[in-house]
N, CA, C and O atoms as a Tinker XYZ file with bonds, in Angstrom:
   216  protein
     1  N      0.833000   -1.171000    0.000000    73     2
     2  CA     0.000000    0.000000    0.000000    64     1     3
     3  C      0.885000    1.243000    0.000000    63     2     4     5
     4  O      1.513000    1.505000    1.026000    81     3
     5  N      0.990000    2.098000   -1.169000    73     3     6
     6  CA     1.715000    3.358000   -0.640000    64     5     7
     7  C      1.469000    4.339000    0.311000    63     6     8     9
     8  O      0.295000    4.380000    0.679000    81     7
     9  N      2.337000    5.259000    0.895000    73     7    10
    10  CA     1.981000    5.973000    2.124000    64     9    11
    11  C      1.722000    7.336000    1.382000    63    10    12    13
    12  O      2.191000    7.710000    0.307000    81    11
    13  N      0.803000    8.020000    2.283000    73    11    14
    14  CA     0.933000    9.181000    1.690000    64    13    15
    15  C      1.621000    9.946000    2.293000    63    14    16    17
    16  O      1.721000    9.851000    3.516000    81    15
    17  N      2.638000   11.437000    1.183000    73    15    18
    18  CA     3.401000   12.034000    1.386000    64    17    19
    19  C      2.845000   13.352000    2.263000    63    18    20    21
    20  O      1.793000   13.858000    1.873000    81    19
    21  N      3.401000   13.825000    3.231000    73    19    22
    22  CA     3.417000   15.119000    4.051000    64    21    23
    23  C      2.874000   16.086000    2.880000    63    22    24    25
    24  O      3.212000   15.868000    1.717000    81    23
    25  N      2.072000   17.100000    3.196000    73    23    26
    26  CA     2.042000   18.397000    2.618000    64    25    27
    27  C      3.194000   19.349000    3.026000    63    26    28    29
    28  O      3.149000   19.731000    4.196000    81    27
    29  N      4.290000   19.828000    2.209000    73    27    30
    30  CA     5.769000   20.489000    2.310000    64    29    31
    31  C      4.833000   21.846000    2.700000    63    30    32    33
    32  O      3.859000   22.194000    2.032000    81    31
    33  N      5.209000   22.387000    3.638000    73    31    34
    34  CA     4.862000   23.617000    3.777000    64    33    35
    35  C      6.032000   24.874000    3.468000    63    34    36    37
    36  O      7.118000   24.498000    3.909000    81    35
    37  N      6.099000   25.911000    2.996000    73    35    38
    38  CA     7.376000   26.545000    2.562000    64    37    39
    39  C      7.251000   27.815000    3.470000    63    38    40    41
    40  O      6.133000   28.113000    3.891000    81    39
    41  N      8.340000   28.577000    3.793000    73    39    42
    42  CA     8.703000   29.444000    4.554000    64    41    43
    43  C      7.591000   30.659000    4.477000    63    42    44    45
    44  O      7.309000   31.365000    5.445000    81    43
    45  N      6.986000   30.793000    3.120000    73    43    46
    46  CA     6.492000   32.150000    2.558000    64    45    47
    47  C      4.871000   31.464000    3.492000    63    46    48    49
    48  O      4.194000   32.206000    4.202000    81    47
    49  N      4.627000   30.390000    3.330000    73    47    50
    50  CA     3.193000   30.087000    3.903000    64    49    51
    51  C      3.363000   30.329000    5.510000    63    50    52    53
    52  O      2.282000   30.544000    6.060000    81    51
    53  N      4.014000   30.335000    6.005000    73    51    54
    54  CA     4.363000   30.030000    7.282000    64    53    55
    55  C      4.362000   31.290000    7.965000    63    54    56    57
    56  O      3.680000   31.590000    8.945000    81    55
    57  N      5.290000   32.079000    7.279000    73    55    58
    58  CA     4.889000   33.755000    7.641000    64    57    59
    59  C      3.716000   34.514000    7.595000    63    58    60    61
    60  O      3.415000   35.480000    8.296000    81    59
    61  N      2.858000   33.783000    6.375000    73    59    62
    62  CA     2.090000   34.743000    5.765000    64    61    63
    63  C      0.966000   34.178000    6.697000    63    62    64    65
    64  O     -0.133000   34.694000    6.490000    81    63
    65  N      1.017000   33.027000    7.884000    73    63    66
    66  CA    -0.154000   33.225000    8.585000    64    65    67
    67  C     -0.294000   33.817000   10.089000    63    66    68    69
    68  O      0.635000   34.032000   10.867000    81    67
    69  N     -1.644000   34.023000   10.306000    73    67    70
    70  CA    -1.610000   34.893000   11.714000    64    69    71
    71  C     -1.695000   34.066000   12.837000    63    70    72    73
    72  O     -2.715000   33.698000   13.419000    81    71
    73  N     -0.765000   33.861000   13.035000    73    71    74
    74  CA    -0.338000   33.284000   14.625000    64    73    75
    75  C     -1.793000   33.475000   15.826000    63    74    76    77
    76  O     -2.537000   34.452000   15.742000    81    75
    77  N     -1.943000   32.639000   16.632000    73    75    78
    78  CA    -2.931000   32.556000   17.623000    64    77    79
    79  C     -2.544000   33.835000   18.362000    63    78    80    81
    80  O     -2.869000   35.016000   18.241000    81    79
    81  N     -1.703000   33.136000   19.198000    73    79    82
    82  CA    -1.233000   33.516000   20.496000    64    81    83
    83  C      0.377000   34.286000   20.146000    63    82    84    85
    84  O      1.245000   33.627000   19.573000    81    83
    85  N      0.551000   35.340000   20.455000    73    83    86
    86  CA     1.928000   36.223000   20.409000    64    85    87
    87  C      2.409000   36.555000   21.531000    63    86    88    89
    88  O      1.775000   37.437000   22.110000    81    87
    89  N      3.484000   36.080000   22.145000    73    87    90
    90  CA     3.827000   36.002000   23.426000    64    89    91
    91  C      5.179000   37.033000   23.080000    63    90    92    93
    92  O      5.744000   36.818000   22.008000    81    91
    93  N      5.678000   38.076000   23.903000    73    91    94
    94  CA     6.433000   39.203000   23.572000    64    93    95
    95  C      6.949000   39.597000   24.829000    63    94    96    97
    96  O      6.073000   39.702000   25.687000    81    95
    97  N      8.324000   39.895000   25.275000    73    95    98
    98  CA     9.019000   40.749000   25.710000    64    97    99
    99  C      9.937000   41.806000   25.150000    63    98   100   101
   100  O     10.098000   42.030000   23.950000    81    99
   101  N     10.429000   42.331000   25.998000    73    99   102
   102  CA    11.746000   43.601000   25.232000    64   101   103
   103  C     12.539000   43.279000   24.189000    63   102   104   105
   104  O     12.946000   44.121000   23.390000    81   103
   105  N     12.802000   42.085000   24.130000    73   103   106
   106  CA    13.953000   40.889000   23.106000    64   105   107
   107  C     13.455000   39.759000   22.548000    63   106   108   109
   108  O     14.159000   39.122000   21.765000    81   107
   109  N     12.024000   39.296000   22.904000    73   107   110
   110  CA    11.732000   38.451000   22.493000    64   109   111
   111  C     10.280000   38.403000   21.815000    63   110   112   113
   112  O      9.356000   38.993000   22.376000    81   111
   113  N     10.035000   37.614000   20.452000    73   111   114
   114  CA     8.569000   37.429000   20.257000    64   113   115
   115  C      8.225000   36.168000   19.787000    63   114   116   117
   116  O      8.832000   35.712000   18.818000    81   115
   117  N      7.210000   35.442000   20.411000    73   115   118
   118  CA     7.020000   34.178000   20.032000    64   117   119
   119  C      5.951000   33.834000   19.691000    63   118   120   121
   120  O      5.115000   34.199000   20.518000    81   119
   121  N      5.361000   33.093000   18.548000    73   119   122
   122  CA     4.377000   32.943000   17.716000    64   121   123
   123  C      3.647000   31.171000   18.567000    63   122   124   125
   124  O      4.329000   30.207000   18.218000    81   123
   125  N      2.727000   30.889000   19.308000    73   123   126
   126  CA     1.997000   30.225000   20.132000    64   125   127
   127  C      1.188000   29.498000   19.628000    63   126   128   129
   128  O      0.996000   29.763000   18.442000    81   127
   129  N      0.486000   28.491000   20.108000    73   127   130
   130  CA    -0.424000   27.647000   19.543000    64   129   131
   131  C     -1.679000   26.856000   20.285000    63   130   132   133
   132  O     -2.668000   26.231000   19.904000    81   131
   133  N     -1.132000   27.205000   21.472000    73   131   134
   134  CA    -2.009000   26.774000   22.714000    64   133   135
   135  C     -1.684000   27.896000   23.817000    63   134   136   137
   136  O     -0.821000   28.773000   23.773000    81   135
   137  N     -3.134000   27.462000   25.360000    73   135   138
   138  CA    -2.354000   28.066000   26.244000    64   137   139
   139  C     -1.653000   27.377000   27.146000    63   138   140   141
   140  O     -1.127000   27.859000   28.149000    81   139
   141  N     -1.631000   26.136000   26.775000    73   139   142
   142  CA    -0.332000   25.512000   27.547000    64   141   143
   143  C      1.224000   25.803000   27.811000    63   142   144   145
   144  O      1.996000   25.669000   28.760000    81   143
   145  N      1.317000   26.451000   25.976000    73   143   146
   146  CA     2.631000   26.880000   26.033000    64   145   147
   147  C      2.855000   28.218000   26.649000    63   146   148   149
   148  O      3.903000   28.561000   27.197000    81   147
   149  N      1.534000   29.114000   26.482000    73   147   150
   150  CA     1.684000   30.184000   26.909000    64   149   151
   151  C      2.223000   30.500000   28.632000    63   150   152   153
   152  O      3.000000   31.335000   29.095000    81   151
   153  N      1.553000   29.610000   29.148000    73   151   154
   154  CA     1.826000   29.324000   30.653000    64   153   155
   155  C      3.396000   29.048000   31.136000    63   154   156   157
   156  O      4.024000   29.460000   32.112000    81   155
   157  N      3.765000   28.154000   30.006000    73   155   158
   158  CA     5.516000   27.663000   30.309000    64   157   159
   159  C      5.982000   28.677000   29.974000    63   158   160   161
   160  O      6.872000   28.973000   30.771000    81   159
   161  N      5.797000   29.905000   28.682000    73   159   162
   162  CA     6.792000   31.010000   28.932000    64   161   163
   163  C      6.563000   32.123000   29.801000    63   162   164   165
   164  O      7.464000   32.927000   30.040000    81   163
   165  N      5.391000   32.225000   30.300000    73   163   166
   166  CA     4.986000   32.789000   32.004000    64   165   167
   167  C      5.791000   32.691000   32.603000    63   166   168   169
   168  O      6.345000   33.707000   33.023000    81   167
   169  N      6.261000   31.409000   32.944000    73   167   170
   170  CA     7.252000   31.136000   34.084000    64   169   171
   171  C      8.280000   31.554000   33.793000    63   170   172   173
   172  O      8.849000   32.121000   34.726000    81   171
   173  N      8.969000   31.523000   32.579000    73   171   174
   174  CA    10.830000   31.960000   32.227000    64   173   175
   175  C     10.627000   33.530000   32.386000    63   174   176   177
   176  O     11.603000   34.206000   32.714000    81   175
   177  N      8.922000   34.364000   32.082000    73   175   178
   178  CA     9.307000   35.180000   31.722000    64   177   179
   179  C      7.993000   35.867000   31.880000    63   178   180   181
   180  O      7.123000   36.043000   31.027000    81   179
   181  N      8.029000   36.388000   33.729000    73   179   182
   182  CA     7.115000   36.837000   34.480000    64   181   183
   183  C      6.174000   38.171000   34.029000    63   182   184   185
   184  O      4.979000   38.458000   34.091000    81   183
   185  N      7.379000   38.799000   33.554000    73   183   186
   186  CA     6.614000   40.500000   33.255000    64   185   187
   187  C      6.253000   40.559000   31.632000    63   186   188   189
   188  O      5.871000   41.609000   31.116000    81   187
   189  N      6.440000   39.123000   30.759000    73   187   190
   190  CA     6.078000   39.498000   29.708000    64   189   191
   191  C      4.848000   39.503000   29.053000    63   190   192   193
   192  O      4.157000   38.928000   29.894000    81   191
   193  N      3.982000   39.805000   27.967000    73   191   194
   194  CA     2.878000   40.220000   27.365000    64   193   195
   195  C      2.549000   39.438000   26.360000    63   194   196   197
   196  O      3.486000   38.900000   25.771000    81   195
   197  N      1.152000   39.161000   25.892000    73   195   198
   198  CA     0.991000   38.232000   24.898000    64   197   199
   199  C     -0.755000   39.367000   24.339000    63   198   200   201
   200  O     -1.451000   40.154000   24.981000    81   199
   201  N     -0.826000   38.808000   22.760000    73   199   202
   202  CA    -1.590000   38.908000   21.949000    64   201   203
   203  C     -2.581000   38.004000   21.586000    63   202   204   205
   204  O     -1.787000   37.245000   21.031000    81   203
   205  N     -3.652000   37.448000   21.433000    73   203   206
   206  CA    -4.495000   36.489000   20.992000    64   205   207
   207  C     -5.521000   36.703000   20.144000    63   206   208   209
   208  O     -6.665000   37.039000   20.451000    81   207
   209  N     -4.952000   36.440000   18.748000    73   207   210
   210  CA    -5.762000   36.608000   17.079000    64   209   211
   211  C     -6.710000   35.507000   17.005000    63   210   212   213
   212  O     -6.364000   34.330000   16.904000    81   211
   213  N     -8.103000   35.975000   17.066000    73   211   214
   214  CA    -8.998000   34.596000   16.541000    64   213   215
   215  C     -8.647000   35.008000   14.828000    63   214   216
   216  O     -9.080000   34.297000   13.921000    81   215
């Protein structure tokens, strides 16, 4: 039975979508997907700020 192949996603698709969750400090910005993760960078990173795009 052949397998089917992954859909290749390319750099230009990847940018060009709007991120959930934007988690941001002074130096840092991070593009999110849950709020699970959001919670773990809470902890490294107490005073920082986040965005949430439906």
């Amino acid at each position: 039975m052949p397998r089917k192949k992954k859909k290749r996603i390319s750099i230009e698709e990847i940018k060009s979508r709007a991120p959930k969750i934007i988690f941001y400090t002074d130096k840092l910005r991070i593009n999110l997907n849950s709020m699970n993760s959001l919670s773990f960078w809470f902890e490294k990173y107490p005073h920082g700020k986040y965005v949430v795009n439906d």
